[in-house]
PLY file of the C-alpha trace (Angstrom):
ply
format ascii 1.0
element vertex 181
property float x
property float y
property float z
element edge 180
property int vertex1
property int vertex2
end_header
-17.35 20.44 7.61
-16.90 19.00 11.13
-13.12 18.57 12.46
-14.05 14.58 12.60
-14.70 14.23 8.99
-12.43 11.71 7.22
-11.01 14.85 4.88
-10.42 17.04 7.78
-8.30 14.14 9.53
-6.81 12.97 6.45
-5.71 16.74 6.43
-4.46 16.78 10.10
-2.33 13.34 9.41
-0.87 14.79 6.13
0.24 18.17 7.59
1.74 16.89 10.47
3.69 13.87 8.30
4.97 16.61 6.41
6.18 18.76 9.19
8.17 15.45 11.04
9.41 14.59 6.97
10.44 18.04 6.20
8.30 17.34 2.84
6.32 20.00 0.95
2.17 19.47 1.86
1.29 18.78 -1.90
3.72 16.08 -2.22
2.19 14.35 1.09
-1.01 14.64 -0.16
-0.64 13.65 -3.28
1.09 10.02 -2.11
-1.02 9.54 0.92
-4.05 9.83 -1.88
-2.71 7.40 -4.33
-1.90 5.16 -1.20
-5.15 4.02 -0.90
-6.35 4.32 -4.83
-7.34 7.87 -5.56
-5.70 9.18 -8.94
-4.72 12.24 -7.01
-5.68 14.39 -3.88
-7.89 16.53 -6.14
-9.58 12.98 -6.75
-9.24 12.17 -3.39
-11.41 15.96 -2.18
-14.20 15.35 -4.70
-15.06 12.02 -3.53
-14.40 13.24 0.15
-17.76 15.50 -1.39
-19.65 13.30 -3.33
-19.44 10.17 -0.95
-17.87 11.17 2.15
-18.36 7.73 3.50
-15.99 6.18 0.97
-13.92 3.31 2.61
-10.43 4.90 1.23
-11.35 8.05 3.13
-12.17 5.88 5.83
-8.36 3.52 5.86
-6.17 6.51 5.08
-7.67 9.33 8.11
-7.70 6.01 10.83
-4.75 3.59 9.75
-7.42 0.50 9.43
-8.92 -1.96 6.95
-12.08 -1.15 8.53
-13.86 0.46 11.18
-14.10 -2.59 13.32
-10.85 -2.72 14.23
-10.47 0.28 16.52
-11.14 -1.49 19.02
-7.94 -2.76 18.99
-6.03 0.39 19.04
-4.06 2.61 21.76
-5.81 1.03 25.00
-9.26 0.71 24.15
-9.27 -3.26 25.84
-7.96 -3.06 28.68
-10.01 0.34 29.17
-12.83 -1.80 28.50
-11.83 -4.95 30.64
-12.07 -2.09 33.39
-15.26 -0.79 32.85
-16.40 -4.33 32.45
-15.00 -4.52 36.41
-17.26 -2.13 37.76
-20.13 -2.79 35.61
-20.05 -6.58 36.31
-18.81 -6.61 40.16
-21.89 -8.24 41.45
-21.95 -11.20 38.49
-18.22 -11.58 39.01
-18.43 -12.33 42.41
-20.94 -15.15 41.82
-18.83 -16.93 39.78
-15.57 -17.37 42.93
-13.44 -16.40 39.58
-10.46 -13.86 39.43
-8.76 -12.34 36.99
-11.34 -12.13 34.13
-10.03 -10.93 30.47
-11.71 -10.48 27.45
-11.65 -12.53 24.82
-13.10 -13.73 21.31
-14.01 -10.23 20.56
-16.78 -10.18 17.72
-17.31 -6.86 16.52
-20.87 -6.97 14.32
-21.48 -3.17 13.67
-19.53 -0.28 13.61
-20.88 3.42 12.86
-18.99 6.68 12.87
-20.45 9.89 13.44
-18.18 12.47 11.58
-20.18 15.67 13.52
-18.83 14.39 16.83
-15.61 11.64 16.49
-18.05 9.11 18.52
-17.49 5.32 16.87
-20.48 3.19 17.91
-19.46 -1.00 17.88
-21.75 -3.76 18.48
-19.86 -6.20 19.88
-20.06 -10.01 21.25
-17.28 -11.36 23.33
-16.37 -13.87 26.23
-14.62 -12.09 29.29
-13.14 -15.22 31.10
-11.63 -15.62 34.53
-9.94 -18.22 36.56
-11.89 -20.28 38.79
-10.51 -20.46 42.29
-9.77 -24.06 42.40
-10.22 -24.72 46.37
-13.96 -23.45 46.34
-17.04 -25.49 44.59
-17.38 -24.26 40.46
-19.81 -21.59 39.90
-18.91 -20.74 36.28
-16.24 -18.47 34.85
-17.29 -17.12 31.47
-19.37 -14.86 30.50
-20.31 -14.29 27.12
-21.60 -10.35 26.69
-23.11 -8.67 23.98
-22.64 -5.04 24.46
-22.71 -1.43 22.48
-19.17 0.72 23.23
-18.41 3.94 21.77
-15.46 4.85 20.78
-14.23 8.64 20.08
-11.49 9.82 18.30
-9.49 12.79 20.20
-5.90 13.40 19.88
-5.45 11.53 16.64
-6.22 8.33 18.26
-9.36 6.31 19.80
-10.25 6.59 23.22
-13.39 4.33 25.13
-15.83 7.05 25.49
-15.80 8.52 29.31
-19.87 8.83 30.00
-21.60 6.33 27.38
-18.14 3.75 26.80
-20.02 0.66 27.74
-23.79 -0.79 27.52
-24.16 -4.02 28.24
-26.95 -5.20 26.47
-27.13 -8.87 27.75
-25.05 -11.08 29.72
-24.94 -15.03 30.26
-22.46 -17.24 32.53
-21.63 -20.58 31.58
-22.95 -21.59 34.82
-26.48 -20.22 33.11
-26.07 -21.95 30.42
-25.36 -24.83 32.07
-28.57 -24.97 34.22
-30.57 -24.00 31.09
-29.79 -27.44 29.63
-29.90 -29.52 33.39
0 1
1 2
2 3
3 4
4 5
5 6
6 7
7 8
8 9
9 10
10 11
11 12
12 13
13 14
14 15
15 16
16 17
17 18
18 19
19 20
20 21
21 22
22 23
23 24
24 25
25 26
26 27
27 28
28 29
29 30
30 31
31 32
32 33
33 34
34 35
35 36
36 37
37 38
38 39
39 40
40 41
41 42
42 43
43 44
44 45
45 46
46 47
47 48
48 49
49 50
50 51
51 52
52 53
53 54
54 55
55 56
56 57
57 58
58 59
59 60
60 61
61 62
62 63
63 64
64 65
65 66
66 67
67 68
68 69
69 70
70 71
71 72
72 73
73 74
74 75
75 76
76 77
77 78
78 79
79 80
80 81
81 82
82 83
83 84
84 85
85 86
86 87
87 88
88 89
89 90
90 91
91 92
92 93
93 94
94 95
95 96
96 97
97 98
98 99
99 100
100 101
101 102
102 103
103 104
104 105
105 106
106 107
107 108
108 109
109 110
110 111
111 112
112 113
113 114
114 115
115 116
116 117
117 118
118 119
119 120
120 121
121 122
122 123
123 124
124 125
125 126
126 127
127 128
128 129
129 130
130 131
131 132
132 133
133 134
134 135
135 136
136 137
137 138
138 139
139 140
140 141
141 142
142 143
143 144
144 145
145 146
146 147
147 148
148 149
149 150
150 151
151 152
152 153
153 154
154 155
155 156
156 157
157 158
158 159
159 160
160 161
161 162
162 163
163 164
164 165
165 166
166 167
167 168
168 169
169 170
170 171
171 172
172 173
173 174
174 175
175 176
176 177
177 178
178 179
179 180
């Protein structure tokens, strides 16, 4: 069973909330499975087999209602408003905007590969900036749909170094104004 798996983490978290509680293990597991609705850990290890996809195992090893929401953890935004930088310099400068930020973050889809720790998320979002008032508007929103991939080191989510960011499509609102002109 891969060190990723929801068990194996679940595992990791328990152990080391039992060391910095000075609890016994068995007591840690047993409350951190009934936590989330399991009868017991044993309960909690045979489901872990039979359906190692189950959404308890999923909240109790990552902290979250639901995959989806790592994105919000540790720094994964503004590690993403930088790649978004680099990857959108050119398009940026069209627009005479500074100081983009993202915003209205959608995520559709979320997958987790337990072999590896990677998180994939589809996700739709604006990433905004101020228009520089003294030159002629040129837009200053971009609305992106994009693929990031998450991956959980260190018991908590990084953006992934190689693969963190693909942009899959991009459209200003200057665009989508001359779309409709």
């Amino acid at each position: 069973m891969s060190k990723y798996s929801y068990v194996n983490i679940i595992k990791s978290r328990c152990k080391d909330f039992a060391r910095e509680n000075q609890m016994p293990l068995n007591v840690v597991h047993e409350m951190a499975a009934e936590s989330v609705g399991f009868t017991s850990y044993h309960d909690l290890t045979q489901v872990s087999k039979s359906s190692p996809q189950d959404i308890r195992l999923m909240r109790l090893a990552f902290s979250l209602e639901k995959l989806e929401d790592a994105i919000y953890q540790d720094e994964i935004l503004p590690n993403l408003d930088r790649q978004l930088e680099d990857e959108m310099s050119g398009e940026m400068a069209e627009t005479n905007a500074t100081f983009f930020t993202i915003e209205n973050v959608d995520p559709a889809n979320a997958s987790y590969d337990a072999t590896n720790g990677h998180l994939t998320l589809e996700l739709n979002f604006d990433w905004q900036g101020e228009q520089d008032e003294e030159r002629p508007w040129s837009g200053n929103d971009f609305n992106i749909d994009a693929v990031v991939t998450l991956v959980y080191r260190s018991k908590g989510w990084k953006l992934h170094d190689q693969h963190g960011l693909e942009i899959i499509s991009s459209e200003s609102n200057r665009d989508r104004e001359s779309y409709f002109e």
